[in-house]
Backbone as CSV, one residue per row, in Angstrom:
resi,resn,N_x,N_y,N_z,CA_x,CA_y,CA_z,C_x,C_y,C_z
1,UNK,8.207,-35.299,38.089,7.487,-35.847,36.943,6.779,-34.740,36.166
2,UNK,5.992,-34.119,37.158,6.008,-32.458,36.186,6.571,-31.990,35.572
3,UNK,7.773,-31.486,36.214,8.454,-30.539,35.562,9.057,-31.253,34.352
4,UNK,9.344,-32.350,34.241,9.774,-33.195,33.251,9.116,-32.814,31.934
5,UNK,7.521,-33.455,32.442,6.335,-33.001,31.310,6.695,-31.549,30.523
6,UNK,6.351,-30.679,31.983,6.822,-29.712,31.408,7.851,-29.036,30.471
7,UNK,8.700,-29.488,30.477,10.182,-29.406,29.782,10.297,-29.634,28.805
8,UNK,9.604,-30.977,28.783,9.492,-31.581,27.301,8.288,-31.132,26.353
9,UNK,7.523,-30.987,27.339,5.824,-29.477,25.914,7.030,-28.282,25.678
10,UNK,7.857,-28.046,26.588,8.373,-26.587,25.518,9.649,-27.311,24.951
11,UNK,10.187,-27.641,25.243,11.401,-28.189,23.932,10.847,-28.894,22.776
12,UNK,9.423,-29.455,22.632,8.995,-29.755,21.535,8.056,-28.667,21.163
13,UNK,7.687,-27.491,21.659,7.323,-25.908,21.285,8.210,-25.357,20.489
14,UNK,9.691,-25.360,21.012,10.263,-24.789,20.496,11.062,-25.616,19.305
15,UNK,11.044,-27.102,19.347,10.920,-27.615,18.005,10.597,-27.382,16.410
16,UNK,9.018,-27.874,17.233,7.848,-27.058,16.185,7.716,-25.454,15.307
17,UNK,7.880,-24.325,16.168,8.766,-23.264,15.743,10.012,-22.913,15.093
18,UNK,10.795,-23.717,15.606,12.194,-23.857,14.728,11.932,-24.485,13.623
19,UNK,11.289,-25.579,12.841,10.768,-26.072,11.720,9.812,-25.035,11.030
20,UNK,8.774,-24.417,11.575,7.897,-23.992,10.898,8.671,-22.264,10.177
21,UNK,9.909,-21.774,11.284,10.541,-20.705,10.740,11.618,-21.121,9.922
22,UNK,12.090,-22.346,9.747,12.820,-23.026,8.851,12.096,-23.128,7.369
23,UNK,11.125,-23.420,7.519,10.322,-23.453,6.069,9.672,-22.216,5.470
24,UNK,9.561,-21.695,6.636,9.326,-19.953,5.774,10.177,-19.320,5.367
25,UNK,11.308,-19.782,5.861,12.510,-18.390,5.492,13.613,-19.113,4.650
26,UNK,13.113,-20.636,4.368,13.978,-21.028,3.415,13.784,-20.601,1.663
27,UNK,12.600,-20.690,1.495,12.464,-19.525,0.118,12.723,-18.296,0.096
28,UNK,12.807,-17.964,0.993,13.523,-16.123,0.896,15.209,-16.213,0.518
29,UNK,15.903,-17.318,1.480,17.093,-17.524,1.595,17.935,-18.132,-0.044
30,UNK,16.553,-19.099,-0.428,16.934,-19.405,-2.323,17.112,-18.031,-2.984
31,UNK,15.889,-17.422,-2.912,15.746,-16.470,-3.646,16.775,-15.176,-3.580
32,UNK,17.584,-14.930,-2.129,18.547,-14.115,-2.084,19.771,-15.017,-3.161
33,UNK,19.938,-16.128,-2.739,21.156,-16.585,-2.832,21.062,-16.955,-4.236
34,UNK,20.233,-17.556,-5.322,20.156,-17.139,-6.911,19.748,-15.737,-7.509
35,UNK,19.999,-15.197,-6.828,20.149,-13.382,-7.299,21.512,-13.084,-7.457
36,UNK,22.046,-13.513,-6.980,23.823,-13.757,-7.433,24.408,-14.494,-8.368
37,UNK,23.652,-15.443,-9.150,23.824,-16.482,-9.543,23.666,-15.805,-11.277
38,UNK,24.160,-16.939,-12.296,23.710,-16.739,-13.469,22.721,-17.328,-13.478
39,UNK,22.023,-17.680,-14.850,21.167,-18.145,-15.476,20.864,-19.971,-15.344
40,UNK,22.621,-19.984,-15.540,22.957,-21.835,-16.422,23.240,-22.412,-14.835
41,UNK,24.001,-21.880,-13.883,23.854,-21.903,-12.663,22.802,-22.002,-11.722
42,UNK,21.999,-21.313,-12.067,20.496,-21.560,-11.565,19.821,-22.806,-11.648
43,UNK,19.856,-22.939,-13.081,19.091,-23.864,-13.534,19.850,-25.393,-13.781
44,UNK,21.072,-24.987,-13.432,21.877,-26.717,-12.744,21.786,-26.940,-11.650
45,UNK,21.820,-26.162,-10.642,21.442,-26.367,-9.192,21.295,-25.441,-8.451
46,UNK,19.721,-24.804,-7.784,19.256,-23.761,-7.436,19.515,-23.792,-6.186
47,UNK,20.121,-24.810,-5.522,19.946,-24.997,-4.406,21.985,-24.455,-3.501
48,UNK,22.557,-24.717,-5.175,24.071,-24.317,-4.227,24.442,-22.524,-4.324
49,UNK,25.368,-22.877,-3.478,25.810,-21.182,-3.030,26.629,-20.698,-4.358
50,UNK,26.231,-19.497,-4.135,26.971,-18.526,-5.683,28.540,-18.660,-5.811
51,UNK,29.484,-18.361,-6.833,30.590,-18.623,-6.321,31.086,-17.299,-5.909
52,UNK,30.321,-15.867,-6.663,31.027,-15.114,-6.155,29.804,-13.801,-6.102
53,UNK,29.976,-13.026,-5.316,28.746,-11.815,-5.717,28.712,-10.524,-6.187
54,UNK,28.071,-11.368,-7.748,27.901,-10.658,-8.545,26.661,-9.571,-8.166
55,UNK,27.125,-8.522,-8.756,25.386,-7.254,-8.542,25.482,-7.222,-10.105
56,UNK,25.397,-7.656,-10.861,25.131,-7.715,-12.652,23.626,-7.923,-12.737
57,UNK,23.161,-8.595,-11.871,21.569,-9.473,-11.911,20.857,-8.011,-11.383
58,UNK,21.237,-7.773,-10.148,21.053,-6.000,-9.521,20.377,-5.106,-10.510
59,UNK,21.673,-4.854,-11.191,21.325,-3.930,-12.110,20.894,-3.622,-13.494
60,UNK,21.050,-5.068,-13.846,19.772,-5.306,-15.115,18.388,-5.051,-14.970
61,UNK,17.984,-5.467,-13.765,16.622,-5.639,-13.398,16.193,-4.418,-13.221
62,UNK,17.188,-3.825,-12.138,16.583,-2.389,-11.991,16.364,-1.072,-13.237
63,UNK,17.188,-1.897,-14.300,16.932,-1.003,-15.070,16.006,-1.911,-16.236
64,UNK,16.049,-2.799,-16.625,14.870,-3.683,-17.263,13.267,-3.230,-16.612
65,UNK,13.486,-3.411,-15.763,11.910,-2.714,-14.645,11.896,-1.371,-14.682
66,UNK,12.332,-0.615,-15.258,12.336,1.081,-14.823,12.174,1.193,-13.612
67,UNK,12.950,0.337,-12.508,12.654,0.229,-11.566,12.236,2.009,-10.433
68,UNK,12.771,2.713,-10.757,12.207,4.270,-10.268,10.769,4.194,-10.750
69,UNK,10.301,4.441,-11.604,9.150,4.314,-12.019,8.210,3.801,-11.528
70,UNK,8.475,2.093,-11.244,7.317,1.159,-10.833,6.873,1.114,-9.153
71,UNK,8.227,2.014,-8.446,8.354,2.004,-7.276,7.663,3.249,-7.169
72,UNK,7.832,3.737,-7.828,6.872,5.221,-7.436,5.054,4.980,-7.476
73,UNK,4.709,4.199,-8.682,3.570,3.776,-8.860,3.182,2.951,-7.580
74,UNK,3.943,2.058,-7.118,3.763,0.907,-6.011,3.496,1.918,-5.082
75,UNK,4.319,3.379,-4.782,4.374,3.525,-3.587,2.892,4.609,-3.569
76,UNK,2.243,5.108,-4.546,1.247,6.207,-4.950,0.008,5.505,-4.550
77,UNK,-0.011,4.142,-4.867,-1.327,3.355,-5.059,-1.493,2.452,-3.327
78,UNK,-0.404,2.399,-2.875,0.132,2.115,-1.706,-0.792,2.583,-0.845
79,UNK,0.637,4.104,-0.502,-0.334,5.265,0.016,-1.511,5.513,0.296
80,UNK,-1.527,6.198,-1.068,-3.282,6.573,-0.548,-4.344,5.336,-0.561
81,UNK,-4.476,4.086,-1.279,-5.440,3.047,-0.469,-5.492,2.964,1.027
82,UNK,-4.192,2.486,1.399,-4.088,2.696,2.797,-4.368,3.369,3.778
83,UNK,-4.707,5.125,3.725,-4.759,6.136,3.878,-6.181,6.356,3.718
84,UNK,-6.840,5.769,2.626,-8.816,5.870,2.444,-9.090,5.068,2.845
85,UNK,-8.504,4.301,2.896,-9.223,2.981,3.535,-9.508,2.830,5.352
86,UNK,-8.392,3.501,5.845,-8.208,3.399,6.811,-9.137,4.668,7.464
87,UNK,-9.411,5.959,6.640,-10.130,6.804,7.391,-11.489,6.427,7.165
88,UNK,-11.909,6.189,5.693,-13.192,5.221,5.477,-13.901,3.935,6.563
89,UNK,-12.732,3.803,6.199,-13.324,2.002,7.609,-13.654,2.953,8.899
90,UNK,-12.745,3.577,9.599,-12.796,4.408,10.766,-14.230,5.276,10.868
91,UNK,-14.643,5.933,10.542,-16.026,6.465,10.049,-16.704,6.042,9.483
92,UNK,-16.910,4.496,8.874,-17.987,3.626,8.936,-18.417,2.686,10.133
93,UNK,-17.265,2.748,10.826,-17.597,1.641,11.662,-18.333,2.484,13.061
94,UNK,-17.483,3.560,12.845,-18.382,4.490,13.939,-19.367,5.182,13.846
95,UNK,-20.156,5.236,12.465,-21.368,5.365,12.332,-22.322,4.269,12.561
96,UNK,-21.872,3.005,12.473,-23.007,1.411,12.853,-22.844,1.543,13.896
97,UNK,-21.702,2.029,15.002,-21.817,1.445,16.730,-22.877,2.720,16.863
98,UNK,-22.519,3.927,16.962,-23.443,5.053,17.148,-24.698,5.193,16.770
99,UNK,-25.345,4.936,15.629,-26.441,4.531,15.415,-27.192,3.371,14.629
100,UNK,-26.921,2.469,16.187,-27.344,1.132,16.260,-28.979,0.424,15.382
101,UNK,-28.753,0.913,14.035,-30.371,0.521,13.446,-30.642,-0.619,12.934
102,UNK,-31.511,-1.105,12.463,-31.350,-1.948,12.391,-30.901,-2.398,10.728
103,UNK,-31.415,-1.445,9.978,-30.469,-0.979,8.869,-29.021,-1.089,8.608
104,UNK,-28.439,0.000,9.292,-26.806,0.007,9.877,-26.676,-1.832,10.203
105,UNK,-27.227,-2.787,11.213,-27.620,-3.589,11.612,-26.894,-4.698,10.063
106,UNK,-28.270,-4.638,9.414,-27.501,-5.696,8.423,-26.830,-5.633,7.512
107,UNK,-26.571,-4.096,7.037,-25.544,-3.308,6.079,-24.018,-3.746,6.909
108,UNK,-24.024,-3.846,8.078,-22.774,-3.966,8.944,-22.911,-6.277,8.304
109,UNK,-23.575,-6.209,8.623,-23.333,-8.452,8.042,-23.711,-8.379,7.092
110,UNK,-23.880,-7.669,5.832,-23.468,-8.002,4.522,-21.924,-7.504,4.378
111,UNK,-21.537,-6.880,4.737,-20.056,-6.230,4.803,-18.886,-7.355,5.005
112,UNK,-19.338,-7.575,6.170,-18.669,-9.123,7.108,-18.912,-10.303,5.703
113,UNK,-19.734,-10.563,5.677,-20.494,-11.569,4.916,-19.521,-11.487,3.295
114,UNK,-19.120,-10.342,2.931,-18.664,-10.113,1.891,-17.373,-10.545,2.015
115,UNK,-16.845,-10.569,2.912,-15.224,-11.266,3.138,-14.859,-12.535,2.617
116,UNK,-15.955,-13.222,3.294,-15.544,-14.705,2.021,-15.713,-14.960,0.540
117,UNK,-16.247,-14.284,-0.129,-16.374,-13.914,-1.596,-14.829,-14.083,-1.933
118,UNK,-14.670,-15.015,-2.821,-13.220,-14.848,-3.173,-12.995,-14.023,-4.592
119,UNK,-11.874,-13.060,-4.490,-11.935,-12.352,-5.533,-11.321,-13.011,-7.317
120,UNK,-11.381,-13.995,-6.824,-11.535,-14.773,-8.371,-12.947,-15.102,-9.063
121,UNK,-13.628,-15.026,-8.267,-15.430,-15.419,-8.608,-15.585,-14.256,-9.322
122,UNK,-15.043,-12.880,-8.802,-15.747,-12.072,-9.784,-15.158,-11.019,-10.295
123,UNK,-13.787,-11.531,-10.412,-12.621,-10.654,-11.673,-13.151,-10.549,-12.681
124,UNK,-13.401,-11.417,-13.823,-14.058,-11.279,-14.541,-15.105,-10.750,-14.903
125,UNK,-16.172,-10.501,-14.251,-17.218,-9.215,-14.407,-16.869,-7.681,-13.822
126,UNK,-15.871,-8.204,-13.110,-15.542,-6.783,-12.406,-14.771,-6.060,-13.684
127,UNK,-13.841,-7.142,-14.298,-13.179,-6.232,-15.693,-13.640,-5.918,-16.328
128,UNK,-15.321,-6.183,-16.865,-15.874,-6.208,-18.133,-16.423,-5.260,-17.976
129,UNK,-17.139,-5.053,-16.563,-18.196,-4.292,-16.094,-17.277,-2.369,-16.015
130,UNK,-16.245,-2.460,-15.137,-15.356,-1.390,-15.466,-14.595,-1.054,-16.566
131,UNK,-14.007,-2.237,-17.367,-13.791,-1.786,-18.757,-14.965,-1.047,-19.731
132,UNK,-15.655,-1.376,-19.675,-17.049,-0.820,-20.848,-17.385,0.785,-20.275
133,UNK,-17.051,1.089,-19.051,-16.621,2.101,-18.296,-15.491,3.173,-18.415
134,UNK,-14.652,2.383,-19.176,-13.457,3.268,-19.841,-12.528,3.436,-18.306
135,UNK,-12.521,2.574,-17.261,-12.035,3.075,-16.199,-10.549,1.640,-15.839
136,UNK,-10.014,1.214,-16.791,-9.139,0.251,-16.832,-7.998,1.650,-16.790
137,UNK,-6.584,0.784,-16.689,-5.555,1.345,-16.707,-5.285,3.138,-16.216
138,UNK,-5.533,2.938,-15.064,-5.460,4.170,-14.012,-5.451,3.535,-12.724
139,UNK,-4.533,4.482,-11.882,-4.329,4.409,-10.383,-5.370,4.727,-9.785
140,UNK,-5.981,5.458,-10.304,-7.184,5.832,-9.192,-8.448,4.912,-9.248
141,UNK,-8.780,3.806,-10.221,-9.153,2.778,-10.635,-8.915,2.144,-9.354
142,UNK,-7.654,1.256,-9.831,-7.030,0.357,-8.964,-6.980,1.130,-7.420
143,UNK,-7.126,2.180,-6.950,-7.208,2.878,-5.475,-8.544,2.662,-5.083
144,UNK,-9.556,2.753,-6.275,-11.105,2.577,-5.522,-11.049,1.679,-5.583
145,UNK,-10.699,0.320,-6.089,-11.259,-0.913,-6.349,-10.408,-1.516,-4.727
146,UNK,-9.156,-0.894,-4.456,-8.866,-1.663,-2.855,-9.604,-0.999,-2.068
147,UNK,-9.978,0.025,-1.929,-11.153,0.833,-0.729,-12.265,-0.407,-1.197
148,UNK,-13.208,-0.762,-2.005,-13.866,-1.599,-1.890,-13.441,-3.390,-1.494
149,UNK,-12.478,-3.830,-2.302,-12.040,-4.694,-1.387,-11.300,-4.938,0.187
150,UNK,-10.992,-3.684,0.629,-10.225,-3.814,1.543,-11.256,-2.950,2.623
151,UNK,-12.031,-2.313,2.423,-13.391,-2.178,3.436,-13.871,-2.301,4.467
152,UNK,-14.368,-3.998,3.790,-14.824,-4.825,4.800,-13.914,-4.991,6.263
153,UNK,-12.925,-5.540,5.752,-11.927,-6.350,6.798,-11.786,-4.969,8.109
154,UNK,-11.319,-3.960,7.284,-11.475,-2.853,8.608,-12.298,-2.193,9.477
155,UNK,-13.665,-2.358,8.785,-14.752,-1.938,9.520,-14.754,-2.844,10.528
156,UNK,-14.699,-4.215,10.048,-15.088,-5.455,11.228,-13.909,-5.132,12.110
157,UNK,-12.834,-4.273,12.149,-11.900,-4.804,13.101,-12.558,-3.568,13.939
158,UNK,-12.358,-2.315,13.209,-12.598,-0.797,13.576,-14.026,-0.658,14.681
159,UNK,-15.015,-1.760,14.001,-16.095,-1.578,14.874,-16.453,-2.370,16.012
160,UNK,-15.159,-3.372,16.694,-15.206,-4.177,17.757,-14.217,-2.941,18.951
161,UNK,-13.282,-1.642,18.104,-12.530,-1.300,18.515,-13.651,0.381,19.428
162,UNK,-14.001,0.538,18.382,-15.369,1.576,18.664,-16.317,1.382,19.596
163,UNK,-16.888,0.322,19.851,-17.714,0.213,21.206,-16.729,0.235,22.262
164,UNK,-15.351,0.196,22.827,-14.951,0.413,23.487,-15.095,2.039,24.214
165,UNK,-15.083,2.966,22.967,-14.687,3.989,23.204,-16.383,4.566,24.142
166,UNK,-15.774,5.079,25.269,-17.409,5.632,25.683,-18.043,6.542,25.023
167,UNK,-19.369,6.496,24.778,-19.850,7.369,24.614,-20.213,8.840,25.119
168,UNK,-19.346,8.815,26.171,-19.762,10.148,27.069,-18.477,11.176,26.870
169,UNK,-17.424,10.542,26.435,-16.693,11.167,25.685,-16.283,12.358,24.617
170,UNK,-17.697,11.679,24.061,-17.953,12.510,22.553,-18.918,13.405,23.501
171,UNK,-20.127,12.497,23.773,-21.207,13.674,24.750,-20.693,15.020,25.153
172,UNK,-19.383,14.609,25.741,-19.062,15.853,26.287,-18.210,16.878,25.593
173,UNK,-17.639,16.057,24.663,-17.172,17.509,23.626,-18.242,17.977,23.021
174,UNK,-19.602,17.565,22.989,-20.485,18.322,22.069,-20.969,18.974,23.084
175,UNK,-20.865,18.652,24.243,-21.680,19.726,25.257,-20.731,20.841,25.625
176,UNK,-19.580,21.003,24.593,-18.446,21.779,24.977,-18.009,22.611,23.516
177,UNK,-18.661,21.802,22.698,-19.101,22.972,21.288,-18.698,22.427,19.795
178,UNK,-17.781,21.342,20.348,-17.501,20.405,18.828,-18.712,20.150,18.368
179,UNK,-18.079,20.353,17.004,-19.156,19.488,15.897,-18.932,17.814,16.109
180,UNK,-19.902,17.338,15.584,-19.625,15.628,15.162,-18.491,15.498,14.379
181,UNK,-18.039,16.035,13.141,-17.122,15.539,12.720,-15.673,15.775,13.710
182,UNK,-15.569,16.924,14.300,-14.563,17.532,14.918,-14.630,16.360,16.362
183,UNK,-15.562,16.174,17.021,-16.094,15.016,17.837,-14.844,13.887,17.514
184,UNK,-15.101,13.684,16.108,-14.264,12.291,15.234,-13.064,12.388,15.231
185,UNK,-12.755,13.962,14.346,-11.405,13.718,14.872,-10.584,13.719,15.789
186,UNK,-11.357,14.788,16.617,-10.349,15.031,17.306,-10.344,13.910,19.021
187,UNK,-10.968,13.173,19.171,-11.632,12.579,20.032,-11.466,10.805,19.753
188,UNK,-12.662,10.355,18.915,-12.510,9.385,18.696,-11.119,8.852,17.964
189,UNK,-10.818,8.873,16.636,-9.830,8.940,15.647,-8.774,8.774,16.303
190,UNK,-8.108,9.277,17.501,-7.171,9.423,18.005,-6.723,8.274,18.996
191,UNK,-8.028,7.785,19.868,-8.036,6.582,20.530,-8.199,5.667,19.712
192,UNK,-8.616,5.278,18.147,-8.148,4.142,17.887,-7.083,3.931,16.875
193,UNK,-5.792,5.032,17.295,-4.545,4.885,16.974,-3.426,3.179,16.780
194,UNK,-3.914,3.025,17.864,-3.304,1.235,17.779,-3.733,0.671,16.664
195,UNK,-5.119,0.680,16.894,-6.369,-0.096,15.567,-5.509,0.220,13.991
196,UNK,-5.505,1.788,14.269,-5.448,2.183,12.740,-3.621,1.505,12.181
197,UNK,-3.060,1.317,13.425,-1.520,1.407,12.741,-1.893,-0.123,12.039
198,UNK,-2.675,-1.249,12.500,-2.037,-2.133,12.518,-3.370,-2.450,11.491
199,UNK,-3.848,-1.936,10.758,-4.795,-2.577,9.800,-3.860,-1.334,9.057
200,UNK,-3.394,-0.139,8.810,-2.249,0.372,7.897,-1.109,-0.747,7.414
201,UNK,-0.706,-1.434,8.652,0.332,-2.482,7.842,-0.214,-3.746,7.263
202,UNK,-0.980,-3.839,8.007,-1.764,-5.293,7.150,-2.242,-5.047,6.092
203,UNK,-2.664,-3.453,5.321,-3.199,-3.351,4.072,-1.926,-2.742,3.072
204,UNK,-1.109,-2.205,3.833,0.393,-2.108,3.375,1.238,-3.323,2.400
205,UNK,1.035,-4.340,3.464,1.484,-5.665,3.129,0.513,-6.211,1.765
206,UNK,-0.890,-6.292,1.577,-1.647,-6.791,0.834,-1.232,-5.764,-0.355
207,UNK,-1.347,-4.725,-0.407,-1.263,-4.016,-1.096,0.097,-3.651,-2.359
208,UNK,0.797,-3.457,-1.374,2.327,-3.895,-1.861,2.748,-4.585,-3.052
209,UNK,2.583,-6.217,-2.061,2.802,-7.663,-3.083,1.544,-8.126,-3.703
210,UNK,0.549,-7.632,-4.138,-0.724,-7.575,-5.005,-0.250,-7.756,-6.297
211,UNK,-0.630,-8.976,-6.801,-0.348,-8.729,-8.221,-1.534,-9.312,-9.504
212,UNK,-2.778,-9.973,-8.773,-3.679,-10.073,-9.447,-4.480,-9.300,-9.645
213,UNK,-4.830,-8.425,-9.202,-5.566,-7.074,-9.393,-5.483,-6.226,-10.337
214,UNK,-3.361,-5.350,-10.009,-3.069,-4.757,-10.824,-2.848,-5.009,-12.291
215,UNK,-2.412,-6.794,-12.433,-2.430,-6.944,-13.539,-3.647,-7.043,-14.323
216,UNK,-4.897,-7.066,-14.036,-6.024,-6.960,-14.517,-6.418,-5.815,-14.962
217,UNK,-6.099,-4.585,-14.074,-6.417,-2.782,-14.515,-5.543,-2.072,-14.867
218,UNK,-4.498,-2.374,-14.515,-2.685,-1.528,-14.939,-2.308,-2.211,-16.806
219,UNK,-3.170,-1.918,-17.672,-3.098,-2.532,-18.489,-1.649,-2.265,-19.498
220,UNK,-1.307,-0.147,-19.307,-0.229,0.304,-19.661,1.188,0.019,-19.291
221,UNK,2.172,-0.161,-19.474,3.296,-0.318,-19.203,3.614,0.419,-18.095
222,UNK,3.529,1.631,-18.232,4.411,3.497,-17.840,3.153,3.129,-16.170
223,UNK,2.198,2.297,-16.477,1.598,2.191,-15.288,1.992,1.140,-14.269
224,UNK,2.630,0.018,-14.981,3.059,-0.875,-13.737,3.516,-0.763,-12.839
225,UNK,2.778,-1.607,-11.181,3.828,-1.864,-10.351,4.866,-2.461,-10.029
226,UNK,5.331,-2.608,-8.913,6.668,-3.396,-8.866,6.591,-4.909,-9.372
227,UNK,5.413,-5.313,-8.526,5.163,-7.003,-8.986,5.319,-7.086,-10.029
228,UNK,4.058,-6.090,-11.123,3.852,-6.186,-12.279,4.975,-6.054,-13.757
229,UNK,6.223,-5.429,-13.281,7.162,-4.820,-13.437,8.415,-6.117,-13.698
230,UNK,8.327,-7.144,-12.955,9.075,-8.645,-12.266,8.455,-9.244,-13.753
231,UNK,7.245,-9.164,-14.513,7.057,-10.252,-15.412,7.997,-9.940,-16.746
232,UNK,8.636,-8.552,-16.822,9.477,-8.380,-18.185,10.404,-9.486,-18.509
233,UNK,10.763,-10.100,-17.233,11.858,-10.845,-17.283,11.278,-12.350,-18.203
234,UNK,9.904,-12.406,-18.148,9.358,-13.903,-18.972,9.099,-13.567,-19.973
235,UNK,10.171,-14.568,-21.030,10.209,-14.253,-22.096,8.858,-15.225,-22.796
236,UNK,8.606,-15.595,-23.830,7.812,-16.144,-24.416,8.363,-17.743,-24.869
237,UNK,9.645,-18.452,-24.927,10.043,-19.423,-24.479,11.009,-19.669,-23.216
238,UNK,11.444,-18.612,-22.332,12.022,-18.174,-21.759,12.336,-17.377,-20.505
239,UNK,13.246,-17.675,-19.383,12.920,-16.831,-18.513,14.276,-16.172,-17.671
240,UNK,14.365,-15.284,-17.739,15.800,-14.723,-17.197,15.930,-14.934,-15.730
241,UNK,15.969,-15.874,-15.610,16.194,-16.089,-13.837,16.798,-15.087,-12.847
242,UNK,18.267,-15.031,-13.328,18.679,-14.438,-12.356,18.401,-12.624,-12.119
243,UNK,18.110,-11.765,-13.540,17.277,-11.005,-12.772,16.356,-10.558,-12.892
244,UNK,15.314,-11.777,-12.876,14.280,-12.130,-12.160,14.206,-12.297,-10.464
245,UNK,15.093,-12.844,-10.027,15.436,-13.527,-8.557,16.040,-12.396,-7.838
246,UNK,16.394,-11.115,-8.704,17.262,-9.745,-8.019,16.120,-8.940,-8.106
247,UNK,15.475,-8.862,-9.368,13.967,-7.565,-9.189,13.116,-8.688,-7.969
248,UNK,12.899,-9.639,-8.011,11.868,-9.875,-7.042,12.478,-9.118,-5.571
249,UNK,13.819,-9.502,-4.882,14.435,-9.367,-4.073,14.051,-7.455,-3.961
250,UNK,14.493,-7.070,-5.149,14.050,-5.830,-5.232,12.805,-5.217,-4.607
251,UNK,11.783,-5.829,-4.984,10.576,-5.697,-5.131,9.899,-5.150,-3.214
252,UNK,10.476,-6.812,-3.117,10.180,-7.126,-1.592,10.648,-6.542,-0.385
253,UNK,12.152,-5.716,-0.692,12.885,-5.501,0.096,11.969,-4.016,0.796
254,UNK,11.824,-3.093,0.257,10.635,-2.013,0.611,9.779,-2.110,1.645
255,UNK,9.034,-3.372,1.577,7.857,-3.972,2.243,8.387,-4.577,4.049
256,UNK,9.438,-5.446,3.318,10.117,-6.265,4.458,10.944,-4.729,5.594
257,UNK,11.612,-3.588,5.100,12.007,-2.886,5.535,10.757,-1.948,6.834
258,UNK,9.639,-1.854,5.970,8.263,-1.275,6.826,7.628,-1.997,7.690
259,UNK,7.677,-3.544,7.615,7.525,-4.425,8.820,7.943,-4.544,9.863
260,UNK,9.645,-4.259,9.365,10.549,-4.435,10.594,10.977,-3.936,11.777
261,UNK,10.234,-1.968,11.226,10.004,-1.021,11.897,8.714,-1.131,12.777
262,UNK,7.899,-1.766,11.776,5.877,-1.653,12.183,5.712,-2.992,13.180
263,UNK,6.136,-3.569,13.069,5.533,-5.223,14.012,5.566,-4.939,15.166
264,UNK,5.848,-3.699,15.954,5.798,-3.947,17.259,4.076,-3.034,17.456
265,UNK,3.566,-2.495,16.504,2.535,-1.707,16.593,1.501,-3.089,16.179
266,UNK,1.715,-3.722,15.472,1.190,-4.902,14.849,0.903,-5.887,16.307
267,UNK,1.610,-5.895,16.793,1.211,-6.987,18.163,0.868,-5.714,19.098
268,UNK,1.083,-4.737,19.391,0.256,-3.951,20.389,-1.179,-4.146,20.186
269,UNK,-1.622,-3.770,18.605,-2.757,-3.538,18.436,-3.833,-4.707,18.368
270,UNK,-2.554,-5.933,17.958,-2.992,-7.056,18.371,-3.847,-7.773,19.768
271,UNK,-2.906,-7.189,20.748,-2.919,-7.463,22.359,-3.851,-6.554,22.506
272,UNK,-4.071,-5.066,22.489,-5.053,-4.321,22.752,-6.762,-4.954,22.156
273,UNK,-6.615,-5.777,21.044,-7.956,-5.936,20.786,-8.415,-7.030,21.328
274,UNK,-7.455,-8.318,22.054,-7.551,-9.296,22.544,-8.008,-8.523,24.126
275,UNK,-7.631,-7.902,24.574,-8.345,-6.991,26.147,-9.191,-6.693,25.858
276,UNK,-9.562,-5.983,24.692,-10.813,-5.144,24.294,-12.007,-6.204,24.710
């Protein structure tokens, strides 16, 4: 009678899973399969198979998008957020565990606290306030503005990951001649390797397929990203579907390629913080 029970919680586990990966991966599967498609085809039935595969949709897009271009921008603004953000969070969070004040104290839960702020409440002053600033339409704009949004989330992970690390650790490289910063790198920084890969792909991912942001500060053309790059195709009564449905495919394929490699660092670092 157990094992029965039993049998039947995981065949309806694995039910539940089979539906819920059915509905995620069925919009990816449209979206490949009207990237082949024309226009009039699309828009008679999005749902049937192409008759034949065409790459015409391919290569409009990629060249409608300057697609070299926008990928380079995607990949610049990418980069280095990811890259400040990640050494930033890392050396903030290990300055609040190390000196526990009470300062540090609530500067660390306004940080936290700032996470639920949704960034639609305050696009609008944020544009007005940096436009009158003259600081619209630049990468390095849009690079500080994700170090400030993207911040928070890593300190809070970075600084549950940091009290792990002993303190006698560091003690003893300084009783051995490191500096504090050298302490950091070479010491701390290194043990929270797991930490760092897997808030790198999670801000990878945000970062990437972002498209309310950039379209708010990327005001120039020659500046768009990839997302931003996908709207040439909407015309003003009008919308070129099919390559539309090939630059998106475009777009995404980059991202989906760095996951596929990264997810096993993504659940390590996962599992490591669940022990922690």
């Amino acid at each position: 009678m157990v094992g029965s029970r039993s049998s039947s919680a995981a065949w309806l586990k694995y039910v539940v899973l089979a539906v819920t990966l059915f509905l995620f991966i069925v919009p990816f599967i449209l979206l490949l399969l009207n990237s082949f498609k024309a226009n009039q085809d699309i828009t008679a039935n999005p749902l049937s198979l192409p008759g034949r595969l065409d790459l015409a949709n391919y290569t409009n897009a990629f060249d409608k998008m300057n697609y070299i271009a926008a990928f380079t921008n995607s990949l610049i603004v990418t980069v280095a957020s990811v890259l400040i953000i990640a050494l930033c969070a890392a050396m903030t969070a290990h300055y609040f565990v190390r000196n526990n004040t009470k300062f540090n104290q609530y500067t660390f839960l306004l940080m936290v606290a700032s996470m639920i702020i949704p960034f639609q409440a305050i696009m609008i002053p944020l544009v007005k306030v940096y436009g009158s600033l003259g600081m619209l339409n630049s990468k390095l704009s849009l690079i500080y503005m994700y170090l400030g949004f993207g911040s928070s989330l890593a300190v809070f992970i970075y600084h549950g990951f940091v009290k792990s690390v002993p303190a006698e650790l560091e003690e003893a490289a300084l009783i051995d001649g490191c500096t504090r910063r050298q302490t950091f790198f070479r010491i701390v920084f290194p043990v929270l390797a797991p930490t760092t890969a897997t808030i790198s792909i999670l801000n990878v991912l945000w970062v990437w397929n972002d498209f309310l942001l950039p379209s708010l500060i990327l005001t120039g053309p020659a500046q768009r990203t990839l997302p931003l790059s996908t709207y040439n195709f909407y015309g003003t009564y009008s919308v070129d579907y099919g390559p539309l449905m090939a630059g998106l495919v475009l777009t995404i394929l980059p991202v989906i390629v760095v996951y596929l490699f990264a997810q096993k660092y993504i659940i390590r670092g996962v599992m490591q913080g669940s022990i922690k």
